[in-house]
Structures are given as structure tokens and as C-alpha cells.
C-alpha positions in Angstrom: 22.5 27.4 12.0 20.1 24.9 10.0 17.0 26.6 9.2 13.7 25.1 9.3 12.5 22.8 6.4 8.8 23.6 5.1 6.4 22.6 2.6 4.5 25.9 2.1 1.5 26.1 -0.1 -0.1 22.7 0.2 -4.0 21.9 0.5 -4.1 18.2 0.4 -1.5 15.3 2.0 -1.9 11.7 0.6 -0.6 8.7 2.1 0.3 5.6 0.9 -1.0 2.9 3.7 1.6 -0.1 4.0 5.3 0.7 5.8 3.7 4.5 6.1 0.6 4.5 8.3 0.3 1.0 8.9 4.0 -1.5 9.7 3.8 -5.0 8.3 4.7 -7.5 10.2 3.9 -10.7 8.0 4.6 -11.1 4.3 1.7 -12.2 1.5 4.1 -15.4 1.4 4.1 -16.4 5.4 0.3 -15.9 5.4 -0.1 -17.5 2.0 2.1 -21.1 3.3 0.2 -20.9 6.8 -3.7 -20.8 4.6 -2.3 -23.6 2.5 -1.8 -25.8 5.8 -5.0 -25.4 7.6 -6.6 -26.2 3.9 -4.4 -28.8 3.2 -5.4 -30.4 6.6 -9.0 -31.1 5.5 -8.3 -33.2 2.8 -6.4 -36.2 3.7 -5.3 -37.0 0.1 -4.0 -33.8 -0.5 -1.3 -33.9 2.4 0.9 -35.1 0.0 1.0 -31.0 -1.7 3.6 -28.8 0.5 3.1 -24.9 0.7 6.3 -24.4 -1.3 5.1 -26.4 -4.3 1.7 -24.5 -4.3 3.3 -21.0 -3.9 5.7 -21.7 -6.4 3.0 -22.6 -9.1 1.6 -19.8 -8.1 4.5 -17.2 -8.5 5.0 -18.6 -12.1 1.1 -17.9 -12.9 1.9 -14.5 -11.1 4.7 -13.4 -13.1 3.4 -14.5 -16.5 0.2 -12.8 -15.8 1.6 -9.5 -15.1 3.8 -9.3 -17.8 1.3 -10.5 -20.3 0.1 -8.3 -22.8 -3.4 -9.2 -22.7 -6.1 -7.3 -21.1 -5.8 -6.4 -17.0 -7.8 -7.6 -14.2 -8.6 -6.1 -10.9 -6.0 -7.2 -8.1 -8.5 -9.7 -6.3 -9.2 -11.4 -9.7 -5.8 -11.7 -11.1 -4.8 -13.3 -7.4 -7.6 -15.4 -7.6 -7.0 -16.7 -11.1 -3.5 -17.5 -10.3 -4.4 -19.4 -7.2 -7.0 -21.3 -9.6 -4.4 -22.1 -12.4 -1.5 -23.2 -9.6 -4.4 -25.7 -8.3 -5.2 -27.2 -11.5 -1.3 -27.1 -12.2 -1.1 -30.2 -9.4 -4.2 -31.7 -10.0 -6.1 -30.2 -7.0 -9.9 -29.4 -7.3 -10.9 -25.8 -6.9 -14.0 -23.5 -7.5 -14.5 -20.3 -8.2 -15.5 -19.2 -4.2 -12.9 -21.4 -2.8 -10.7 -19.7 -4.4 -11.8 -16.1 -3.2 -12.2 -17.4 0.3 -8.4 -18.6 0.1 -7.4 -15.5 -0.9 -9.2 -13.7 1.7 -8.0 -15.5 4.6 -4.9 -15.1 3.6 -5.2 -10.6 3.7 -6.8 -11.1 6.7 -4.4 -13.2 8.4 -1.9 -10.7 6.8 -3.8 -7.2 8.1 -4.2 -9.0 11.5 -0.7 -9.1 12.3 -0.5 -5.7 11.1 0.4 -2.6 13.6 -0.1 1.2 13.5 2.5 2.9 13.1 3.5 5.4 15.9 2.3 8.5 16.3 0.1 8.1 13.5 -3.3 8.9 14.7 -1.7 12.0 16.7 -0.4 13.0 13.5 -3.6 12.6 11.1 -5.5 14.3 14.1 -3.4 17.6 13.6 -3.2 17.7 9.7 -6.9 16.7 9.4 -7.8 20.3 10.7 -5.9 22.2 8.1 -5.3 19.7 5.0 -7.8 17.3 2.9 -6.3 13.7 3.4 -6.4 11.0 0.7 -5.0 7.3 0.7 -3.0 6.3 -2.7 -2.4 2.6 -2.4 -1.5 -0.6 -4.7 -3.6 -2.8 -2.2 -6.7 -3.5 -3.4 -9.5 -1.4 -2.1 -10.9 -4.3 0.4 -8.1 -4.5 2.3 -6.8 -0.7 2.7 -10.7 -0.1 3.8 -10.7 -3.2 6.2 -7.2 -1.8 7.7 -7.9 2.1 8.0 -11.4 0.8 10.1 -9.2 -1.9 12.3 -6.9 0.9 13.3 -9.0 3.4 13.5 -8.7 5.8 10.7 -11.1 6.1 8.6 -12.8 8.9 9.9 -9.8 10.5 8.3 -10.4 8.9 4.9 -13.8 8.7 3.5 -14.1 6.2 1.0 -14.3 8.4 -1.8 -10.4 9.9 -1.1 -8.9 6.3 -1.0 -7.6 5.5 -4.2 -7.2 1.7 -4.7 -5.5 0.1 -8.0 -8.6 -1.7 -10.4 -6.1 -2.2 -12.9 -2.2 -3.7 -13.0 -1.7 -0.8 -15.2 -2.9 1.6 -12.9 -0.2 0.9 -9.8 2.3 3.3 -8.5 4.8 4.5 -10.0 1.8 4.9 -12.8 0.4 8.5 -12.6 -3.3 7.4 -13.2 -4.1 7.4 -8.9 -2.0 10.0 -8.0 -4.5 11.8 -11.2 -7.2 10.6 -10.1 -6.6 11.8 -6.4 -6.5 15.6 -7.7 -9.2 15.3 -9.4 -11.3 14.5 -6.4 -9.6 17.1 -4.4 -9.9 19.6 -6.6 -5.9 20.5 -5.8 -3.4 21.4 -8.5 -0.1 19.4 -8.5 2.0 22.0 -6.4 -0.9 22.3 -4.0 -0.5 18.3 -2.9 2.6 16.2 -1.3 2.4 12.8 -1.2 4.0 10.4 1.8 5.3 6.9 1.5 8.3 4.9 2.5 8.8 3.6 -1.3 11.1 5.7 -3.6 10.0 4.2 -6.6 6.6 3.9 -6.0 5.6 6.6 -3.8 8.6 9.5 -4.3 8.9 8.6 -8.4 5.0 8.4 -8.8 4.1 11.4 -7.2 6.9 13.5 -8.1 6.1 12.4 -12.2 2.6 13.4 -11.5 3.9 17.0 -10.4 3.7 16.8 -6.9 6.5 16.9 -4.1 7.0 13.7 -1.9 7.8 13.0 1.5 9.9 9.9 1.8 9.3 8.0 5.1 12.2 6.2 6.3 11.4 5.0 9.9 14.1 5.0 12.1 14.3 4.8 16.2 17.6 6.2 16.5 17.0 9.9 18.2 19.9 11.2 17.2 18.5 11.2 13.6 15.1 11.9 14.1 15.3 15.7 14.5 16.3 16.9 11.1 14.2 16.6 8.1 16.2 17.5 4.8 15.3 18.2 1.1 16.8 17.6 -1.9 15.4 18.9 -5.4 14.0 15.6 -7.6 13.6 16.9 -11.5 11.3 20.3 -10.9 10.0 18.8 -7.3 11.2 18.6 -4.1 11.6 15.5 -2.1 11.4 15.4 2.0 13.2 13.3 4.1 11.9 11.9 7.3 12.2 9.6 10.1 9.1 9.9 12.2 5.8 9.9 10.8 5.2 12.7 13.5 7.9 15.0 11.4 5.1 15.8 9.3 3.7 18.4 12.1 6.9 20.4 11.5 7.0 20.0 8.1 3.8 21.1 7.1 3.0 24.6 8.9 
């Protein structure tokens, strides 16, 4: 007989946002091409500038801007500078607002196609009345905000326990949010689990920082559903579930 898997002793529950509480249904590319177009459409001269040239000169100011060595900028600027250089890169005019309304449009477009996922305000109902909840995220604090108030939950997140990346340096797998989450707490490592549907980012980050992980991998099939299983990652323990709604079962 299989006994019962449970996380004892925990306080707090972060969640990551993307694939966890909330499924993606278009990518930062598809919403990115589509902005072009309808931009592209009010200047006449410019038809002759397809999506895929722009999005490629701006993946190459993407890439060599992450991996430079220089100093980091918020996620909104460093987007927003890349857009700018990829503009002047084909001879296109662009300002400084132009290019943060470009960008905008194009998370919104993105978040609006956006679904909750199931179960999940049942879930955060139920934990909310014995655990403090937190968001760790590598979206940019806008955007997780925008979303959690969309769908509804951010009566379970007050600003002040969503933990947004400022810095490149600062993104999951990096321990500095899942830190910085504790801190605000007020929970020791052992006393906080963290759930996400990314191994590297959610399951490696958290479990580095001390904490044990619950790794999210949605699945509709019911005959896999029912059994949540653990395995031991370094001196932590790693969770493995199907539904979101496992979580009820998991954490006493």
C-alpha cells in the first residue's frame, strides 16, 4: 500500500505565475510579429520591413545584451533598448515612448490570450487560510500584477509578496528572489516550498536556496493524476504533481 505524500512543517507556498497559475497560450514571438504588423501598417514606406527581419535584429541585440558583461537593466528597459537598436539596425525611426508602447502592446496582447489554470482559484482559496502566499517570477513586475488582477488573484498576493526580477542577474535559478521572498515572510528555508512547472528555474532555484520544490507538470490523463511522488534533490525534497489541485493533499 502507497502511503500518503506530505510536506509537513511549511508556513509559506510561493508560486511561480507562467505554466503554474496562469497557461500561456501565445508566445513573446507571435505577439511580437502580430505588433509589428498593425505598426508596420501606418507607415506606408515602411511595408517594405517584414516581422521576421525586425524580430531577428532584435534577438541578436537580445542575446548580446544578456551576455554582456556590462552593467544590468531592468527587464522593460533592456526589452526596450533592444527594440530601439533592431529599429535603428534597418533604418527605421523610433523614440523613446514608441518604443515602450511597442513593448507594451505586445505583453498585453500576450497576457490577453492568457488562461487560468484549473482549479487554481479553488486551490489558493484553501491554502490562503493556513499558509502565507508569495509570487517568485522572471516577468517583470507590470505584467505578473496586470495578470494576477485579470484573473482574479491578487487578493491572494499583495504587492509586497510578489517578487518580480529588476535585474538580469537576479532571475531564477539565481537565489536573490527566492532570498528575498523569506525575508519578507519572515520563514526560514525548510519552513517554505516553492511551485513551478520549470526544473531549472523553479525546482534548481528554490531547492539551491534551501527550500523544497513542487514540480508542476500538468497532465489530463486521470490515470496519473492521483499519485504525487518525491524524490530527494541534494538535502531537499522535490514533489511531483499533475494537478495544481494536488497541492490540497500535499500540504496538510
Amino acid at each position: 500500500m502507497n502511503e500518503t505524500v506530505r510536506a509537513h512543517g511549511k508556513r509559506a507556498i510561493c508560486f511561480d505565475v507562467n505554466q503554474t497559475l496562469v497557461q500561456q497560450e501565445l508566445s513573446f514571438e507571435t505577439c511580437f510579429r502580430s505588433v509589428w504588423e498593425t505598426y508596420a501598417g501606418r507607415w506606408v514606406h515602411d511595408d517594405d520591413v517584414r516581422a521576421e527581419q525586425l524580430w531577428e535584429q532584435y534577438m541578436t541585440r537580445w542575446q548580446q545584451r544578456r551576455k554582456g558583461k556590462t552593467g544590468f537593466r531592468q527587464l522593460d528597459e533592456l526589452q526596450q533598448q533592444c527594440l530601439r537598436d533592431a529599429f535603428h539596425a534597418l533604418d527605421l525611426p523610433v523614440s523613446g515612448s514608441m518604443a515602450e508602447s511597442f513593448i507594451q502592446e505586445v505583453r498585453w496582447m500576450q497576457t490577453s490570450a492568457k488562461t487560468v489554470s484549473p482549479q487554481a482559484y479553488e486551490t489558493l482559496e484553501l491554502l490562503s487560510k493556513a499558509y502565507r502566499l508569495a509570487i517568485i517570477s522572471n516577468s517583470s513586475q507590470t505584467e505578473v500584477l496586470h495578470m494576477l488582477g485579470r484573473f482574479g488573484l491578487d487578493s491572494f498576493f499583495p504587492a509586497e509578496h510578489v517578487f518580480t526580477t529588476q535585474r538580469h542577474g537576479d532571475k531564477k535559478p539565481s537565489p536573490h528572489l527566492f532570498q528575498a521572498a523569506m525575508h519578507t515572510l519572515q520563514v526560514a528555508p525548510r519552513q517554505v516550498i516553492m511551485v513551478g512547472n520549470s526544473w531549472k528555474h523553479d525546482v534548481c532555484g528554490a531547492v539551491k536556496a534551501g527550500m523544497d520544490a513542487v514540480w508542476l507538470q500538468q497532465s489530463s490523463s486521470a490515470a496519473t493524476d492521483k499519485k504525487i511522488s518525491r524524490q530527494r534533490l541534494g538535502r531537499r525534497y522535490v514533489y511531483l504533481i499533475k494537478r495544481l489541485d494536488q497541492l490540497r493533499e500535499l500540504l496538510p
